[in-house]
N, C-alpha and C positions, 0 to 999 in steps of 0.2 A: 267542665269535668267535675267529677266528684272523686270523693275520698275513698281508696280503698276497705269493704269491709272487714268488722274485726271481731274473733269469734266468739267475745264473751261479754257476758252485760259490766255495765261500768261499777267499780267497787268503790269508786266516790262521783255522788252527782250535787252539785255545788247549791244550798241553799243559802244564802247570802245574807239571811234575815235569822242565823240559827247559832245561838252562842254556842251551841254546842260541836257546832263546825269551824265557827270564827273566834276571830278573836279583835277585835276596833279600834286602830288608834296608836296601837303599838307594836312595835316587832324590834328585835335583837341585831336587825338588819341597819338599824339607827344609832349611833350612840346612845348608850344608858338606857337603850328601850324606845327613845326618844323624848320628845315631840319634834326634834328640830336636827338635820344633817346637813349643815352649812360646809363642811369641809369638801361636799360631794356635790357642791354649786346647785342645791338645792333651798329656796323658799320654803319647804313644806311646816305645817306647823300640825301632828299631827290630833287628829281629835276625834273621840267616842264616838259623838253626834249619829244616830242613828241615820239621819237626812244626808251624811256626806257620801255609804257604801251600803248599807243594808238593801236596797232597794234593786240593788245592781247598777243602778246609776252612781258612778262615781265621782264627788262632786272638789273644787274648790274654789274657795272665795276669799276675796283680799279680804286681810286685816288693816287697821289702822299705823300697823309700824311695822309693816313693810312685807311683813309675813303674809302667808295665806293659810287658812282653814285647811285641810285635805285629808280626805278620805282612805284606809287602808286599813284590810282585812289578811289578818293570815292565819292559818291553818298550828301555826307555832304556839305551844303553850294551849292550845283549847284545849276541852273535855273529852274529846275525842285524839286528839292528836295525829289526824291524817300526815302520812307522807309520801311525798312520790319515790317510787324506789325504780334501781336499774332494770330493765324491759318495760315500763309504761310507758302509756301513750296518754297523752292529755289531747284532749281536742274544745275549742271554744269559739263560741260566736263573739263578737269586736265592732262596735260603731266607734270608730277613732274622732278625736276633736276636732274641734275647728280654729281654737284661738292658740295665736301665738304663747308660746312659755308653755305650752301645757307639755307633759310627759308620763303620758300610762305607759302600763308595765304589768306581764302577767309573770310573776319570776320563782325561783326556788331560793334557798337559803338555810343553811344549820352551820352553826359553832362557828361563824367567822368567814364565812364561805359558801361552796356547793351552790353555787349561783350558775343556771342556765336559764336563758332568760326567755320563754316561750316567745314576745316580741317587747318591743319597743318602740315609739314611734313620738316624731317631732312635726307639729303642721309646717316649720318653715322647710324642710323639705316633704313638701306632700306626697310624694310618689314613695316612700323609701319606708319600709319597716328594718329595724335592726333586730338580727336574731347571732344568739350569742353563747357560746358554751367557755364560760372561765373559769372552770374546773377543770380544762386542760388549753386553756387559750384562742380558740378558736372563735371565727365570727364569719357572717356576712351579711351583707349592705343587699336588699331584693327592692330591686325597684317595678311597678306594673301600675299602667293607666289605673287599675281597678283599685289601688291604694288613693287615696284624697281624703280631705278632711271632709269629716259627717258621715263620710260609707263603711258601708259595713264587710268585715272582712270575717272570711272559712279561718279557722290556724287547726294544725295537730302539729305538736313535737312528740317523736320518739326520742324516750331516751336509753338508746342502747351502748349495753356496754360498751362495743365498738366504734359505734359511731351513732353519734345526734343527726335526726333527720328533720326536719323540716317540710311540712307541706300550707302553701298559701293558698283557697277557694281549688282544694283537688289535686293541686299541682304539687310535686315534690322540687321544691327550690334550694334547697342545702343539705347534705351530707357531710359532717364536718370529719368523719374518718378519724376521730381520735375516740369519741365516747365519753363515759361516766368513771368506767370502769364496773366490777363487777357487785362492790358492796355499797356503792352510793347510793346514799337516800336524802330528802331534806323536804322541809316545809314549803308550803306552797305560800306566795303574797300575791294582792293583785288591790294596786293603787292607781292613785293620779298624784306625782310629785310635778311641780313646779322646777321650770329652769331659770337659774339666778344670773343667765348672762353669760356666764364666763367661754361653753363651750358652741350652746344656741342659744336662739336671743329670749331675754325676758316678756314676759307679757305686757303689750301696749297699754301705757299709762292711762286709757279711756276703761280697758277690760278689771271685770269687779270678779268673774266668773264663769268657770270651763266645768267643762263632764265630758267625760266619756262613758259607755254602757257597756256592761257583758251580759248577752241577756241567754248565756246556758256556757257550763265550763263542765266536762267529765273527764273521768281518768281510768283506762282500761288497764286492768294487768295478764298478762301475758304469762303463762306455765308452763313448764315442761314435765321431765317425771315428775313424780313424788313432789309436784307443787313446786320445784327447784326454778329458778329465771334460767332460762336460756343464756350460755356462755355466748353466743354470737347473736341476741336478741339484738335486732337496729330500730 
């Protein structure tokens, strides 16, 4: 199957490699900016390094005390300051990992919140992406043979005010029926954090280094009169 089409060209198309889209290494989503969110059973240690996410390839590597390297771009604070706002549609291409501990994430975020999380995904359950709206509570768990580590997955999230939708390679797999609401907006992130154990398991003591890739992310917006979002945009 495919995606249904959408009537207008994308008003952000994600260049990964562009300070003036991104921003490497830090985000507000972390204590003090970061480098490090231990409280949220994460390794991450976050870092500039062009070689961890500019490339689209998102990378991380053990450290010596215990940490790991990792890669994360957000849209928060750049020169531009893109954000996604209620009626967009983001849609991105996804090769998921393959080693244990790892945790990408294509997510939103402002002021403490505004988090829906386009996916989420853990190799120790290989079938499963988590898709997530905690801006009003909402979630679910989509499992498909076509989900496994190393492949490559379709996503689009709608986020409309009434309701988050979700589509996996075409398919519409969640409608979370609650929404954004109608003046939500927030920064986009899209990292590789490290799990420290507590909820899935750490990375086997042999692995030094995971990636995941996004190799195209765009964000459609959607209009009604006078440019105004749709009250019932999904």
């Amino acid at each position: 199957m495919s995606f249904p089409p959408l009537p207008a060209d994308p008003v952000f198309t994600a260049d990964f490699g562009s300070s003036e889209q991104w921003v490497a290494g830090r985000s507000w989503a972390y204590p003090g900016g970061g480098p490090v969110n231990p409280r949220d059973n994460k390794l991450d240690h976050l870092v500039a390094d062009p070689a961890y996410s500019r490339s689209g390839t998102f990378r991380a590597t053990r450290r010596r005390d215990g940490l790991w390297d990792s890669g994360l771009l957000t849209t928060e604070g750049s020169a531009e300051g893109f954000e996604v706002r209620t009626g967009d549609v983001l849609e991105a291409r996804v090769r998921l990992p393959e080693e244990t501990g790892a945790w990408p994430a294509i997510w939103t975020w402002r002021d403490g919140g505004q988090e829906v999380d386009v996916f989420e995904y853990h190799p120790d359950n290989p079938d499963l992406l988590e898709l997530s709206n905690r801006v009003r509570g909402t979630y679910h768990y989509h499992r498909s043979p076509a989900v496994r580590p190393g492949g490559w997955v379709d996503l689009r999230t709608e986020f409309g005010a009434r309701s988050v939708v979700w589509w996996v390679d075409g398919t519409q797999v969640f409608a979370d029926g609650r929404g954004v609401g109608r003046s939500w907006h927030a920064a986009l992130i899209v990292n590789l954090s490290v799990c420290a154990g507590r909820y899935h398991p750490a990375p086997d003591p042999e692995t030094t280094e995971m990636s995941f890739e996004v190799s195209g992310l765009r964000v459609f917006r959607r209009r009604g009169r006078a440019g105004a979002v749709p009250e019932d945009a999904a």
